[in-house]
C-alpha positions as CSV (number, residue, x, y, z in Angstrom):
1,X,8.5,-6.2,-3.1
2,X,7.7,-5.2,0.2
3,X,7.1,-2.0,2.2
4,X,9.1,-1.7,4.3
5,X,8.6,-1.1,8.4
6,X,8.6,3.1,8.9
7,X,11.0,2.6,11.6
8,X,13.6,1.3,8.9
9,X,13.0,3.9,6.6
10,X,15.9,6.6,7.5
11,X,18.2,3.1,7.8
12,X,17.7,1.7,4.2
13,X,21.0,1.6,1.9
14,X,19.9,4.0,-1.3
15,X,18.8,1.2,-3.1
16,X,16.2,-0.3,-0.8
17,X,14.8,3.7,-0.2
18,X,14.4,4.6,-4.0
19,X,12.8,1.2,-4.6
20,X,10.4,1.9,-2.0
21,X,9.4,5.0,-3.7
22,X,9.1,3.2,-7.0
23,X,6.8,0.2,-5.5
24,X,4.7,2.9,-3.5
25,X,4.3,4.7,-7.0
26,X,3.4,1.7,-8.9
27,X,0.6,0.7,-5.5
28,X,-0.7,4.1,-6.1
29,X,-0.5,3.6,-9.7
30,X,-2.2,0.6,-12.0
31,X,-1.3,-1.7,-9.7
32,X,-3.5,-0.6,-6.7
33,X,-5.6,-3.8,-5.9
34,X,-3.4,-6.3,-8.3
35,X,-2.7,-8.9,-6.1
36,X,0.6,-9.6,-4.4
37,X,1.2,-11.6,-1.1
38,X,3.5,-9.5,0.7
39,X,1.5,-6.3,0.2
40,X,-2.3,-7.3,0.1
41,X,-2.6,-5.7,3.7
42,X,-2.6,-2.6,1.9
43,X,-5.6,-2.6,0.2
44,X,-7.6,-3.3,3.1
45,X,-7.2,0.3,3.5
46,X,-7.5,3.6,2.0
47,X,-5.4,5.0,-0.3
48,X,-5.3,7.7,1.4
49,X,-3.5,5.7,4.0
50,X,-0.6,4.4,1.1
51,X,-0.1,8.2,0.5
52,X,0.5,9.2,3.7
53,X,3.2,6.5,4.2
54,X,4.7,7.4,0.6
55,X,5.0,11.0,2.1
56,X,7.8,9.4,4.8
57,X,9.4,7.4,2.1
58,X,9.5,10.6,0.1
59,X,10.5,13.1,3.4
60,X,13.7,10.5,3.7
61,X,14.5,10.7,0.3
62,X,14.6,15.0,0.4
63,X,16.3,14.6,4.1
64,X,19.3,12.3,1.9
65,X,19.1,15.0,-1.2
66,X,16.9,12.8,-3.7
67,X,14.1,15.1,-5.3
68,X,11.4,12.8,-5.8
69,X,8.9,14.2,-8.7
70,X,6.4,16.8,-6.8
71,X,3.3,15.2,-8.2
72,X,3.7,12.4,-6.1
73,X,2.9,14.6,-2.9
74,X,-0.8,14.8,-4.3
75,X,-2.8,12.0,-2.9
76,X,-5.2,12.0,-5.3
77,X,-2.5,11.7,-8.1
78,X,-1.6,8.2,-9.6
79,X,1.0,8.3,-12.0
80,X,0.5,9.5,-15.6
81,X,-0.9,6.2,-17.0
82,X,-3.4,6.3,-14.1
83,X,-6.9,8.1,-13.8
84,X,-6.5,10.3,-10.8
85,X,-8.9,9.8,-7.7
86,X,-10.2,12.4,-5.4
87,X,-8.8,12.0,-2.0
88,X,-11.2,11.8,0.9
89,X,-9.7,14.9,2.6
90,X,-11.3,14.0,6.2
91,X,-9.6,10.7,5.6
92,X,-6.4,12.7,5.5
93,X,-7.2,14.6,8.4
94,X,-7.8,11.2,10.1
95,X,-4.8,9.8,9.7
96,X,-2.7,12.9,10.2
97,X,-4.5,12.7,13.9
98,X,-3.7,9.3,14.2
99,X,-0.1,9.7,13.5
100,X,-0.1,12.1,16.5
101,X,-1.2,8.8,18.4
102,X,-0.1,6.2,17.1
103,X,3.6,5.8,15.7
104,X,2.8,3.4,12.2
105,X,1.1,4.2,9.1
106,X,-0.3,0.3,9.0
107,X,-1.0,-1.9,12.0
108,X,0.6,-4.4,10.2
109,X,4.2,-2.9,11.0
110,X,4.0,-4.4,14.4
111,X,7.7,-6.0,16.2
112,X,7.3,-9.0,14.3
113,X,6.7,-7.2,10.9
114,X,9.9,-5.2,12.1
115,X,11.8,-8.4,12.9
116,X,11.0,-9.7,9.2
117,X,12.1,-7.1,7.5
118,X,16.0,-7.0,9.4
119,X,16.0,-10.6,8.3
120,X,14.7,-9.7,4.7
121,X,18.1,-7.4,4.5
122,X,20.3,-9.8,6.2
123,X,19.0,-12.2,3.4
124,X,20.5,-9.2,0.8
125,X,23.8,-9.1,2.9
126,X,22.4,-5.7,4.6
127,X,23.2,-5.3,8.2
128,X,21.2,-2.1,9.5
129,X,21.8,-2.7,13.2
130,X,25.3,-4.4,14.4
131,X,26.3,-5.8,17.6
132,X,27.1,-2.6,19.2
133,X,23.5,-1.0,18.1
134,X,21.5,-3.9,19.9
């Protein structure tokens, strides 16, 4: 699976959103580092940096009524199989700044990461933008 670009993430059908939740739970989970081609970018980074774009996958979830588990808004929590980590709070502070600056969680999210994703859901038969939004 993929994560999807933030842009997308208040356009996603239900389904898309709540397995977005679920992969960033199992990323922060036992399978931080396992090896997967569409999401290695991550772990170039902190994890910090996969909580803080969990917290918008979660925010849209509240915003459409789903109550994703509390624990989750911990960044140093992993699931309950996993050990949990201590956050670098400065690292948090970081990237709350850069947010402020900067409008993506991963550089990686750029126009053409954007542009693969719409044609990842038109490949599932979901249209987010029609004619008229273009």
């Amino acid at each position: 699976m993929r994560l999807w670009h933030e842009k997308l993430l208040s356009l996603l059908p239900r389904q898309q959103l709540l397995g977005q939740h679920r992969e960033c739970c199992a990323l922060r989970g036992n399978s931080w580092g396992k090896p997967h081609s569409v999401v290695n970018y991550v772990f170039r980074y902190s994890r910090e940096r996969l909580w803080a774009y969990h917290v918008l996958v979660m925010n849209e979830m509240l915003r459409r009524g789903y109550y994703p588990d509390s624990c989750w808004l911990d960044p140093g929590y992993r699931g309950k199989l996993a050990p949990r980590f201590e956050p670098d709070y400065e690292e948090i502070q970081r990237l709350k700044e850069e947010k402020n600056e900067v409008s993506l969680v991963y550089p990686e999210h750029n126009e053409k990461y954007f542009t693969d994703c719409i044609a990842n859901l038109l490949g599932k038969g979901i249209i987010i933008f029609s004619n008229a939004d273009e």
